[in-house]
N, C-alpha and C positions, 0 to 999 in steps of 0.2 A: 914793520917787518920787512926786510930786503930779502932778494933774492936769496943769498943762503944760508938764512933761518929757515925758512920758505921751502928748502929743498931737506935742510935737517929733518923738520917734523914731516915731510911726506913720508921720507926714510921712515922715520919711530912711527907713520901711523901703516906701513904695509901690514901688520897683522890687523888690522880693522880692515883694511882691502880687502883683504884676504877673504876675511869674515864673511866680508861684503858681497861678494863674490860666491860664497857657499853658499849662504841664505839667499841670493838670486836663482842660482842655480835651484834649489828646493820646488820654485815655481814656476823657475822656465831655464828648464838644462841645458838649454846651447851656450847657457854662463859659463861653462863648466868648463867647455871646449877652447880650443886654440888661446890658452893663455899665457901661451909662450909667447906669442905675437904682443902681447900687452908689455913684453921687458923686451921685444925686438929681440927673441930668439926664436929660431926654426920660421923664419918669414920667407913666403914664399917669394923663387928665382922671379927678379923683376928687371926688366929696360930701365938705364940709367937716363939723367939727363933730361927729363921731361918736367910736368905741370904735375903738383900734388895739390889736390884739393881735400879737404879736411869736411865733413859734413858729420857731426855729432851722432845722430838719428834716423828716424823715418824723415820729422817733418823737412829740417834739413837737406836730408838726399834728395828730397822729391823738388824741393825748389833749387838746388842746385843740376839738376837735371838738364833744363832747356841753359844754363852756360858751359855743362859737359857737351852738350852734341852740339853749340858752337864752336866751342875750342876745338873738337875732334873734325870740324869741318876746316875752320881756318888753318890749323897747323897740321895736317896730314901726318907730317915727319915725328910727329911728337907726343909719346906714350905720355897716360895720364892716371896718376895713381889716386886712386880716392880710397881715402881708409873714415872710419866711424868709432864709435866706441860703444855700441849695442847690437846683440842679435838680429833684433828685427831691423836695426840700420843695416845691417851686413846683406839683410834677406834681401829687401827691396834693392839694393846697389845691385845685387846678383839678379834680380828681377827685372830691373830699369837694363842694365849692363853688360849679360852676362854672355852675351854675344857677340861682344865688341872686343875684337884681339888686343888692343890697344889700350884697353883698360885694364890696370892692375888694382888690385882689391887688398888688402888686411885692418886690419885693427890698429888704431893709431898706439904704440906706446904708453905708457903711465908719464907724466911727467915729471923723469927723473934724469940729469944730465947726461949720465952714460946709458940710456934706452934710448935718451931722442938721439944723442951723437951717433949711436949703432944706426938705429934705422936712417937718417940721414944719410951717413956714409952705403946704406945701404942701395939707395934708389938716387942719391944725387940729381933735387932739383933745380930748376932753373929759375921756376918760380913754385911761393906758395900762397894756394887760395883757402880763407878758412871761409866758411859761411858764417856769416849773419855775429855772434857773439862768444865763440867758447875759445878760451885766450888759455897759453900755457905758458908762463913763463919759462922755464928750462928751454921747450922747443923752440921757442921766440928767437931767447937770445942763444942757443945752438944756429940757426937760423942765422943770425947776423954774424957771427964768429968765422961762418963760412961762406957770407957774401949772398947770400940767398936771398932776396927780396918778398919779404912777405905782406899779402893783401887782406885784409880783411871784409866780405864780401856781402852786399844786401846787409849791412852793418845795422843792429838794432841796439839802444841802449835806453830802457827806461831811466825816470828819474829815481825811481828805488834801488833799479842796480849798479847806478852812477855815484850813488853815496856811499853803497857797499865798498864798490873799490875806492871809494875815496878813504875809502878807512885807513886802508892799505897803500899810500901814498908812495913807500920808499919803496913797496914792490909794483904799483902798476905804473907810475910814471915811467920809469926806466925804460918797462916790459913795449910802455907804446911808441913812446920815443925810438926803439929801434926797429919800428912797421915801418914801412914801406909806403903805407897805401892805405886809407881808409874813404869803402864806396860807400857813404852813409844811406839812410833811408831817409830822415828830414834833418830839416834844419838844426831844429830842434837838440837833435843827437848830435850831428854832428857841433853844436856848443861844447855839448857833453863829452864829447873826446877833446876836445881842443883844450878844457877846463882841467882836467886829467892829466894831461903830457903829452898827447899825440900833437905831431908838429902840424901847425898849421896848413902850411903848403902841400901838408899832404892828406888830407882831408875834403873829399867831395863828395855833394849829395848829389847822388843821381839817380835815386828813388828805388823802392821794391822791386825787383825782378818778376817777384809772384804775380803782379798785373800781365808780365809776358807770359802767362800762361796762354797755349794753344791747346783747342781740342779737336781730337783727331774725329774727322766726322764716321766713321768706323763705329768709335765708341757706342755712339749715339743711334746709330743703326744696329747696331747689333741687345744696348738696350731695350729699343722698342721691337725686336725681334724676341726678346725672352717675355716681353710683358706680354705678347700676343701667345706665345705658347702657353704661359702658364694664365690665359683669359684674364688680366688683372687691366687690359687698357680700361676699362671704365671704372677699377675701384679706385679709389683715393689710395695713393701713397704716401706717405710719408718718411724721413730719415732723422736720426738723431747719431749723429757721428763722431768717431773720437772722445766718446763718454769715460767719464773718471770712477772711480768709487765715488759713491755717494749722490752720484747723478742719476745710473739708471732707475733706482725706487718712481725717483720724479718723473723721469720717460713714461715709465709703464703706466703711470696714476696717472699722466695726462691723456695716454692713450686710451685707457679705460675709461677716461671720461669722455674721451673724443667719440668709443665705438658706441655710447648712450644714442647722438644722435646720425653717427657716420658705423652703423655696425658691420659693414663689410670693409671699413680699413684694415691698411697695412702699416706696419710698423718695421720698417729698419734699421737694429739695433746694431751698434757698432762700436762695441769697447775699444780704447784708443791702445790697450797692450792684450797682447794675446796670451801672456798668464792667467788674463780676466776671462779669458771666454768661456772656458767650462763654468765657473761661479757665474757670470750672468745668463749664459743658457739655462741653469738650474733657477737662477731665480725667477727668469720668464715661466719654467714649468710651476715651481712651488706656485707662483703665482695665478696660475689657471689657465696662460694664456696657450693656446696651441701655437706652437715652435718649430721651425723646425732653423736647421743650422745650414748653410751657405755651404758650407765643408762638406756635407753631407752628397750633395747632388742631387737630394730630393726636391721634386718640384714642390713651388708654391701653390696648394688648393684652394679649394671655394672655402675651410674652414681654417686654414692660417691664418695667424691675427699677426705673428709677428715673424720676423725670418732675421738671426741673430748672422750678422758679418763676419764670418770666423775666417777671413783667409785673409790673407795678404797681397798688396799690391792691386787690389782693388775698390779702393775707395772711391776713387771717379767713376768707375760703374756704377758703385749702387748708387751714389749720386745721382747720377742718367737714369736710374730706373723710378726716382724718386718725384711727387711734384710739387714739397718743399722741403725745405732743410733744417735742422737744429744743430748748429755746430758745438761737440760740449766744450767739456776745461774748462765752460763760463759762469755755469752755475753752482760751480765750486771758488777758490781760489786760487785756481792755479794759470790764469791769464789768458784761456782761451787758446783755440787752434785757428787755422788759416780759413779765413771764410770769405776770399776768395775762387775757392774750387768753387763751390754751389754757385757760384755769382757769372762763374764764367760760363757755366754750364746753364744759365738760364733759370735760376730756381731762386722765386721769396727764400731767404734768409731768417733765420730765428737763433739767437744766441741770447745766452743768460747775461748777469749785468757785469761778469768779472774779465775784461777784454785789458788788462793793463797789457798784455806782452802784442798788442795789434792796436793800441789809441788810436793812430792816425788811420789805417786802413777803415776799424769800425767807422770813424766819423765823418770820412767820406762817405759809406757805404750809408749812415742814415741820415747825413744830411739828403741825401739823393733818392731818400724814400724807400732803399732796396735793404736795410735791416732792422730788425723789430724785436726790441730786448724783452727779455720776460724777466722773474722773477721767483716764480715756482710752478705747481706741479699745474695749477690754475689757469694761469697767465698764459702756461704752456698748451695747454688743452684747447683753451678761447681761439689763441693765437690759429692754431694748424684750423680750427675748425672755421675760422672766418677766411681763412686762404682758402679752404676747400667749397664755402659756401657761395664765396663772391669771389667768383675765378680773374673778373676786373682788374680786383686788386693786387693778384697775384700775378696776373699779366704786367699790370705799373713795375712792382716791386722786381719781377726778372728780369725787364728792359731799362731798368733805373743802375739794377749791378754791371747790367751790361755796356753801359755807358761812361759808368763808372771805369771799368775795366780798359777803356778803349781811350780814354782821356787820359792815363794814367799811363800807359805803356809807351817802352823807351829806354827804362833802368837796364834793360840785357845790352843794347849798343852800348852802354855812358858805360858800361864797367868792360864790356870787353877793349876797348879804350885805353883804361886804364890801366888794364892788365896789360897789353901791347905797350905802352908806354913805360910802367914801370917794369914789367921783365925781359926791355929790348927784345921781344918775341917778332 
């Protein structure tokens, strides 16, 4: 399939968008909104001539973060457009963002040649930054048509998604061949582009950015300021974050076995999309546990078992208020989230056994002692309750991530670099 097969059937599949789009909207209606901005109509008045960087999502935005406030440090003169293609990506940009003149915000386009040409022509960059792996052909080669240099950035490519596009030979060779720039994350990947079409010489690993995580000692003062108002410094905390369908049943059954012999724990529920939160607040209640919701404002009691994360742009809090972590996506299959946050922030690690979209990061993280895979609701239960039991270990396993993290960092210089180079910035 080339490129303009490729763009035919996006054309013939807009009424399934559409769809797509409606039935989103059913569970979380900010689908609903600004979909004019998805054909690059009614896009808001933006400064020409700057850095577009492309960030998918939450997890996306949030690790393209610490290269937005270096770019906004280095280049002063130079507005920087970061668009997404979800609600909750748009929130946290406007969260992370929304302060900074200098930053302009929308929704990237569908990838169709006259939406990417419009909004191109609309902000005219100098350079472009995608995160990590969501590749569009149309915008690509719009992109190249107009001399635009584009980066691919904290570049991630398992060996399952590498075949996928290998399928698609006549449309992704092309699509890489006309990047710019590719900042891999290992070696390994970066084969995996070269194998594909991406040109040689333009391919460097210079590892995860997500190790440049810094945390603001703020955070962490103001966590152990909420845990002494709501008197929780001596219970046991726990977190299970970025949960999927099908994960929290297992959360709550380990915590129910946890509270057997830890009966004044806490549990910090944290559905990874916010359509989920009313449905797992109600199954904490069906289920017996006293609840209450983050959203809310009510404090945590002496008989709260669980306090369900319902807001945004606060993950790395309840992290900080937590003293260890279960990252989900893993005991599903859907590959796992970034289980670096907890690691930076000092916390034993617990993730299930499906980390295919983080190999390398997990295998650092347990050769070095600092993550401890489960398997169910059991596994899960044992696990939180031996961190809690033999705080030793828990102390090994937070200064092992830590270490991790500090050995590791470096990827934000090696790509800012890059970028300087490839967009004469």
């Amino acid at each position: 399939m080339n490129r303009l097969f490729y763009t035919l059937l996006f054309h013939l599949g807009l009424p399934v968008v559409a769809v797509r789009l409606w039935l989103r909207a059913r569970k979380a209606p900010a689908y609903a909104k600004r979909i004019g901005e998805r054909f690059a109509f009614g896009l808001p008045t933006m400064q020409r001539g700057g850095i577009w960087v492309h960030a998918v999502s939450v997890g996306e935005s949030i690790a393209a973060a610490p290269m937005i406030r270096a770019l906004l440090e280095r280049y002063p003169q130079l507005p920087i457009t970061v668009t997404c293609m979800t609600p909750t990506g748009s929130e946290r940009i406007k969260a992370l963002f929304g302060n900074e003149p200098r930053i302009q915000h929308c929704y990237l386009p569908y990838d169709l040649p006259w939406a990417a040409g419009r909004f191109l022509d609309h902000i005219q960059p100098r350079l472009v930054v995608i995160m990590e792996t969501e590749l569009w052909p149309n915008h690509i080669h719009q992109c190249a048509t107009r001399g635009i240099p584009v980066v691919l950035a904290n570049a991630r490519l398992s060996e399952r998604s590498a075949r996928g596009y290998g399928r698609f030979a006549k449309l992704t060779r092309p699509m890489l061949a006309e990047m710019s720039g590719f900042a891999v994350q290992t070696e390994a990947e970066a084969q995996r582009f070269r194998a594909l079409g991406a040109r040689a010489e333009c391919v460097e690993v210079t590892g995860s950015i997500k190790f440049d995580l810094s945390i603001d000692p703020q955070l962490l003062a103001r966590a152990s300021a909420l845990r002494e108002q709501w008197q929780t410094t001596q219970r046991p905390i726990w977190i299970a974050a970025s949960t999927h369908a099908g994960e929290d049943e297992t959360v709550l059954a380990a915590h129910r076995q946890l509270l057997a012999s830890h009966p004044d724990a806490l549990l910090i529920l944290v559905p990874r999309h916010p359509e989920r939160f009313n449905s797992v607040h109600d199954l904490c209640v069906q289920q017996g546990f006293e609840t209450v919701r983050r959203s809310s404002g009510q404090s945590v009691t002496a008989s709260t078992s669980v306090l369900v994360g319902d807001t945004m742009g606060e993950l790395l809090f309840l992290y900080a208020l937590a003293d260890c972590a279960f990252v989900g996506g893993s005991l599903v299959p859907n590959g796992g989230h970034n289980l670096l946050e907890p690691a930076a922030l000092a916390k034993p690690v617990l993730s299930g056994p499906h980390l295919f979209n983080f190999l390398e990061i997990a295998a650092l993280l347990r050769y070095a002692g600092a993550l401890e895979e489960v398997t169910d609701a059991a596994g899960l239960g044992k696990a939180v309750q031996r961190l809690f039991d033999e705080p030793a270990i828990a102390r090994n396993m937070a200064a092992a991530g830590l270490e991790v993290m500090r050995a590791n960092q470096g990827a934000l210089q090696r790509l800012l670099e890059m970028l300087k180079k490839v967009g004469s910035l």
